[in-house]
C-alpha positions as CSV (number, residue, x, y, z in Angstrom):
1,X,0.0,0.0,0.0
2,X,1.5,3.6,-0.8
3,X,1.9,5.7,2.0
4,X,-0.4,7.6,4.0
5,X,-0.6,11.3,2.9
6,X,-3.0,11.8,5.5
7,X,-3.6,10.3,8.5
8,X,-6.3,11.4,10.9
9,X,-5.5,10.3,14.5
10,X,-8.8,9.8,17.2
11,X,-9.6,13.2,15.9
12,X,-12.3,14.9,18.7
13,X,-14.2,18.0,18.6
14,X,-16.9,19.3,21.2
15,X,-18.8,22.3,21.0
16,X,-20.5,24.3,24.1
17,X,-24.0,24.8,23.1
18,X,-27.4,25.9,24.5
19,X,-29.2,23.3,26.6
20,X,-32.6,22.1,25.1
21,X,-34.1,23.8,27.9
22,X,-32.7,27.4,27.2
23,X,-30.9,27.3,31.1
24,X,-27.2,26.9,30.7
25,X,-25.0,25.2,28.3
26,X,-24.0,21.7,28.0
27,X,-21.1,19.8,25.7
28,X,-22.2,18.6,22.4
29,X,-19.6,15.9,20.7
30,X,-19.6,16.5,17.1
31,X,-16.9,14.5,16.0
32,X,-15.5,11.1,18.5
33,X,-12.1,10.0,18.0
34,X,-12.4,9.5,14.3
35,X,-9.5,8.1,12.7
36,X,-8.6,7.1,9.0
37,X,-5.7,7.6,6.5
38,X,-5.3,8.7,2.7
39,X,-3.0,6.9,0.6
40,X,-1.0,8.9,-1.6
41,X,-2.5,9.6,-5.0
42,X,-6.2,7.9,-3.5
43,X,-9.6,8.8,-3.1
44,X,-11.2,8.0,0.3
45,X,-15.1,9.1,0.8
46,X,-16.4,10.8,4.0
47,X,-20.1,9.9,4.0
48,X,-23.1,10.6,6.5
49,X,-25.7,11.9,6.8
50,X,-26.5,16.1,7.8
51,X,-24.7,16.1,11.7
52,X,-23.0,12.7,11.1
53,X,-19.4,15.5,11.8
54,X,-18.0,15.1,8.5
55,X,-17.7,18.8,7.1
56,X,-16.6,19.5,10.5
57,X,-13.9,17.0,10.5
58,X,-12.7,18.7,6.9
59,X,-12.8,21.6,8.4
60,X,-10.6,20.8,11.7
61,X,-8.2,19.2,8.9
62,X,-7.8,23.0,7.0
63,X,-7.6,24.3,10.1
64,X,-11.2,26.2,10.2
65,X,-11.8,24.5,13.4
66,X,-9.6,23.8,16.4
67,X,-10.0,20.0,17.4
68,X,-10.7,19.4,21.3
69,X,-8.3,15.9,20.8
70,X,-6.1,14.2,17.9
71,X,-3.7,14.0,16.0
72,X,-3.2,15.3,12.2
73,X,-0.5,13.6,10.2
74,X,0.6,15.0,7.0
75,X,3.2,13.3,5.0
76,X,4.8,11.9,8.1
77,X,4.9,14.9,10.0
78,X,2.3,15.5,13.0
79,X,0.6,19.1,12.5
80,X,0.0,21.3,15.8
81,X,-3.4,21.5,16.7
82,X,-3.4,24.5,18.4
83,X,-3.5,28.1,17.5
84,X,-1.3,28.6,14.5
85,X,0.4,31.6,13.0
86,X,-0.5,32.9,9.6
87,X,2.7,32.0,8.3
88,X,2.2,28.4,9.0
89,X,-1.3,28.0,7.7
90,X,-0.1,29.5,4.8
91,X,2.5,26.6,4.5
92,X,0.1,23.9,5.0
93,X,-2.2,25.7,2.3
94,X,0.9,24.6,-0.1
95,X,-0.4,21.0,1.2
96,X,-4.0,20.4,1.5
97,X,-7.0,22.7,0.1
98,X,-10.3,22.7,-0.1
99,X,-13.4,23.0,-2.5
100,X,-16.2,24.2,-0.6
101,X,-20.3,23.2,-1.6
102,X,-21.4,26.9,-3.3
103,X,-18.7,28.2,-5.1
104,X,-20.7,31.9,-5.4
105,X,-19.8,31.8,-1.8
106,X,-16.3,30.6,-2.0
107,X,-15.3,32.9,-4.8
108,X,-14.9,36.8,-4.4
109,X,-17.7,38.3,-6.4
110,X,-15.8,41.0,-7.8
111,X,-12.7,38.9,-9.0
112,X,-12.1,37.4,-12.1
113,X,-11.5,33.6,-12.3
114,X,-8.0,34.3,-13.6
115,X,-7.2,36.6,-10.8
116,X,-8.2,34.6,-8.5
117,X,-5.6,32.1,-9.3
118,X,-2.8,34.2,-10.0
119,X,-3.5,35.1,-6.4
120,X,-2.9,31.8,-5.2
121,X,-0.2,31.2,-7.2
122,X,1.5,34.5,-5.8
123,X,1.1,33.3,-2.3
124,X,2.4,29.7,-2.8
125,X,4.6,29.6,-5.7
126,X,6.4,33.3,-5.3
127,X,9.6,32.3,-7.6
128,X,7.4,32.5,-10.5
129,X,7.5,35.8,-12.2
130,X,4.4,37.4,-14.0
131,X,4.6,35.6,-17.6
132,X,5.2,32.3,-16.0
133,X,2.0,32.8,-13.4
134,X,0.1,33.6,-16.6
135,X,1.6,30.8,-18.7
136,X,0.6,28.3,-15.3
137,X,-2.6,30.3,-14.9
138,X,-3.9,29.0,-18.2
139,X,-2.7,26.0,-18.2
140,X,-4.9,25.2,-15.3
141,X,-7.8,26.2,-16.5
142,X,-7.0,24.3,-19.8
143,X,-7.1,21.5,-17.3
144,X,-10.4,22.3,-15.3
145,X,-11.9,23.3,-19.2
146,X,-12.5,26.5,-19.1
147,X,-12.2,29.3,-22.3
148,X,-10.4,32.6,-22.0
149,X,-13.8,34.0,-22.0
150,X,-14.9,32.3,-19.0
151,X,-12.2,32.7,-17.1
152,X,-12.2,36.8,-17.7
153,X,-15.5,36.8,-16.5
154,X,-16.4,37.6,-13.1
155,X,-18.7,34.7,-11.2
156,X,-22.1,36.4,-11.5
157,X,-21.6,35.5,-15.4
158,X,-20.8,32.1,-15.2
159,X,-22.9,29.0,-14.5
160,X,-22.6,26.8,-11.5
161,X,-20.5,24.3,-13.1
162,X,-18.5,26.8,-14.2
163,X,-17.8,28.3,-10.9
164,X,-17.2,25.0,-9.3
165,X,-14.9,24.9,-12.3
166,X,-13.0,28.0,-11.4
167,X,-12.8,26.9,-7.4
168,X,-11.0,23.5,-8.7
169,X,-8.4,25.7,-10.6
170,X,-7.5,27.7,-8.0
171,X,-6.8,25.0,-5.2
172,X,-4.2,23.5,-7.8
173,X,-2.5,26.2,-8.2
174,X,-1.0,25.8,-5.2
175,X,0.1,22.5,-5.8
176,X,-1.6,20.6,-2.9
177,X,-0.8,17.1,-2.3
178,X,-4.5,16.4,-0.7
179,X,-7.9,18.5,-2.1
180,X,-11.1,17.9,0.8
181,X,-13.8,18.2,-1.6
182,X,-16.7,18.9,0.5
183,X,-20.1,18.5,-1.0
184,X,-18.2,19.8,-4.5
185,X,-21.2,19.0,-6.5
186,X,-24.3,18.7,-4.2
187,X,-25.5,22.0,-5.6
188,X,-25.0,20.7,-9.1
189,X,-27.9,19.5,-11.8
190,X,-27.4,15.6,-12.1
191,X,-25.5,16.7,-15.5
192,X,-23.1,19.2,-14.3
193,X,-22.5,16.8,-11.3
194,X,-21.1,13.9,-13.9
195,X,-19.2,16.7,-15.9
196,X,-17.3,17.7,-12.7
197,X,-17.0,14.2,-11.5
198,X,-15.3,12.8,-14.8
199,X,-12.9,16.0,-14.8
200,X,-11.6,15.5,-11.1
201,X,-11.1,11.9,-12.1
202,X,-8.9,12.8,-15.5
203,X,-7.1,15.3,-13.1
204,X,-6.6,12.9,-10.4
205,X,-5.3,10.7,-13.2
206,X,-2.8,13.9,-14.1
207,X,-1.4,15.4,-10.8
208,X,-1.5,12.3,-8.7
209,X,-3.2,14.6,-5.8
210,X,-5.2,12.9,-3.1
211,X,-8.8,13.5,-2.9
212,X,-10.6,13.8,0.7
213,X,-14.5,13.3,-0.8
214,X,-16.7,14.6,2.0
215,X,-20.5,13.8,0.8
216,X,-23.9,12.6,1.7
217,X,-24.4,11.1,-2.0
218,X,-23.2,7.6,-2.4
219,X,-23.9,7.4,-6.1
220,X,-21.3,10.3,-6.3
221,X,-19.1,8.1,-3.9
222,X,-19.1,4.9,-6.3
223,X,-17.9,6.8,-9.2
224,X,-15.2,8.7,-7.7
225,X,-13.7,6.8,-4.5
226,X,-11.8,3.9,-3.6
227,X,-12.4,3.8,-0.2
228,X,-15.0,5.4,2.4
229,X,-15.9,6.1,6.1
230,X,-18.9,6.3,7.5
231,X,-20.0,8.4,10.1
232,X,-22.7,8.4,12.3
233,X,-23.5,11.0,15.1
234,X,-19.8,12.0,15.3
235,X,-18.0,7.9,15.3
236,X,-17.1,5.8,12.2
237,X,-19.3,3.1,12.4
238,X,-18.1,1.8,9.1
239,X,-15.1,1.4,6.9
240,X,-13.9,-0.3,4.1
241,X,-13.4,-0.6,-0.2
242,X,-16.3,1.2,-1.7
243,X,-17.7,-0.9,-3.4
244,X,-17.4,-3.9,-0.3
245,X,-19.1,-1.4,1.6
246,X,-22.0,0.0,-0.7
247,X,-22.7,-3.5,-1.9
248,X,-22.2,-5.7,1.8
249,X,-22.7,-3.4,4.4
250,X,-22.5,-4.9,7.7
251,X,-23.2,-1.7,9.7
252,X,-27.0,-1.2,9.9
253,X,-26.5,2.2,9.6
254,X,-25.0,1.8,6.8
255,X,-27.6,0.0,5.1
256,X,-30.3,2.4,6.4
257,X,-27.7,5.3,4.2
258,X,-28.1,2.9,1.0
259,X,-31.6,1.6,1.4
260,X,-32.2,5.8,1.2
261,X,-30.6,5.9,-2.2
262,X,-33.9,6.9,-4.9
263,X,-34.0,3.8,-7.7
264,X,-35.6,3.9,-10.9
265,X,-39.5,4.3,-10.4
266,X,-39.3,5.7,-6.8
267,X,-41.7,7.6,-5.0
268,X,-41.3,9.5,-1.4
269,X,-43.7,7.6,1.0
270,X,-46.1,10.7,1.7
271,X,-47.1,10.3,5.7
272,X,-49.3,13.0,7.9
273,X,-47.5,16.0,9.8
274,X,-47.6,15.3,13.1
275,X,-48.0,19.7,13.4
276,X,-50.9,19.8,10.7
277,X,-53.1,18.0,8.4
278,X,-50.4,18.5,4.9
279,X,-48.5,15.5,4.1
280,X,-44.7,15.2,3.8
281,X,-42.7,13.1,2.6
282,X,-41.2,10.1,4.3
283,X,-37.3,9.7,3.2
284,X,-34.3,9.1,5.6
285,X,-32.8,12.2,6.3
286,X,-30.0,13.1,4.3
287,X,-29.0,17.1,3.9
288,X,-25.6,18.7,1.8
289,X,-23.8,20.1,5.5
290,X,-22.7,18.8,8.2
């Protein structure tokens, strides 16, 4: 097996938060000592359902959140959980990145896609002069498929795909050795989705980068993963090859997550609101955050 490029160690995180009954606080645990690694150049899925504690373990891994416990390992080297300076999550952006759900959220509104990577580029590749950033610049988003047009144009003038497009782009330009794709297509038509999902294939194909696949959607799983975890109120419950896993669960989670997957020809059971006399429908909960 190649080596780990990743390794998340009995990773922990627990929030203070409002007690149901409004009077003090009380400890909620989002994510319990989780552990798993990435192989070098692989493809490992993070799946659960909404507040299963995947997006917050991608997030404790890019540094957004603090973990309460754990260890992160990154090419052989443990990574301080605490406070870090700016300088040092600057290095580790050279590492890992990350493509968030809504890339009109993740993108600056008023920059161009092209500027947005030269930006990256200036911050973790700072040898290059100007012609070689623009020579890099388009060769990246040769590789994400995107037109000179398209990436002159600010994001209110491009499509979602598009976008999403533009967000892949500029997390490879700085190089990163692991890319936590977190919900990358949920907000995708079914189309668009299996565009983006064959192009971070050929480029995983290219670069040899790592891909961290946090998602609720195990279709999207089977197509681009090798592996997966599943979570389940904060614990892995289940792990494994995907397609051991998605075709011989043995957690009952698990199967409960792949029982919810819609098959040709299904309906949502419709049920009675407990609150009023509409219906809604009956499906296992399943939502793009965590």
């Amino acid at each position: 097996m190649p080596e780990p490029v990743l390794e998340v160690r009995g990773l922990t995180k627990t929030f203070r938060v409002r007690r149901a009954d409004a009077v003090g606080r009380e400890e909620f645990v989002a994510v319990d000592d989780v552990s798993f690694a990435l192989a070098a150049a692989g493809s490992l899925a993070v799946v659960g359902e909404s507040g299963s504690g995947k997006s917050t373990t991608a997030r404790m891994i890019v540094g957004l959140e603090r973990p309460t416990s754990g260890e992160l390992v990154v090419n052989g080297q443990v990574w301080p959980t605490a406070r870090v300076s700016q300088r040092e999550r600057r290095r580790r952006g050279g590492v890992v990145q990350m493509v968030f759900q809504d890339p009109y959220q993740s993108l600056d509104r008023r920059q161009r896609g092209r500027d947005a990577v030269d930006e990256t580029l200036r911050l973790h590749a700072p040898t290059l002069d100007r012609a070689a950033r623009k020579t890099r610049v388009d060769e990246l988003f040769d590789m994400v498929g995107l037109d000179a047009r398209q990436t002159d144009a600010l994001p209110r003038a491009l499509s979602g795909g598009q976008r999403q497009r533009v967000a892949i782009a500029r997390a490879l330009a700085a190089n990163p050795h692991v890319l936590i794709l977190d919900e990358a297509v949920a907000a995708l038509d079914v189309s668009i989705q299996a565009q983006v999902l064959n192009l971070l294939a050929d480029i995983r194909e290219r670069t040899g980068v790592a891909y961290l696949f946090i998602s609720h959607d195990l279709a999207v799983v089977r197509q681009l993963c090798d592996s997966v975890v599943v979570l389940h109120r904060g614990r892995v419950v289940e792990r494994g090859e995907v397609g051991r896993v998605l075709s011989d669960p043995q957690d009952d989670y698990t199967r409960r997550l792949i029982s919810s997957i819609p098959r040709p020809g299904w309906r949502p059971r419709r049920r009675m609101s407990s609150t009023s006399d509409s219906l809604a429908p009956e499906t296992f909960p399943s939502a793009s955050r965590s």
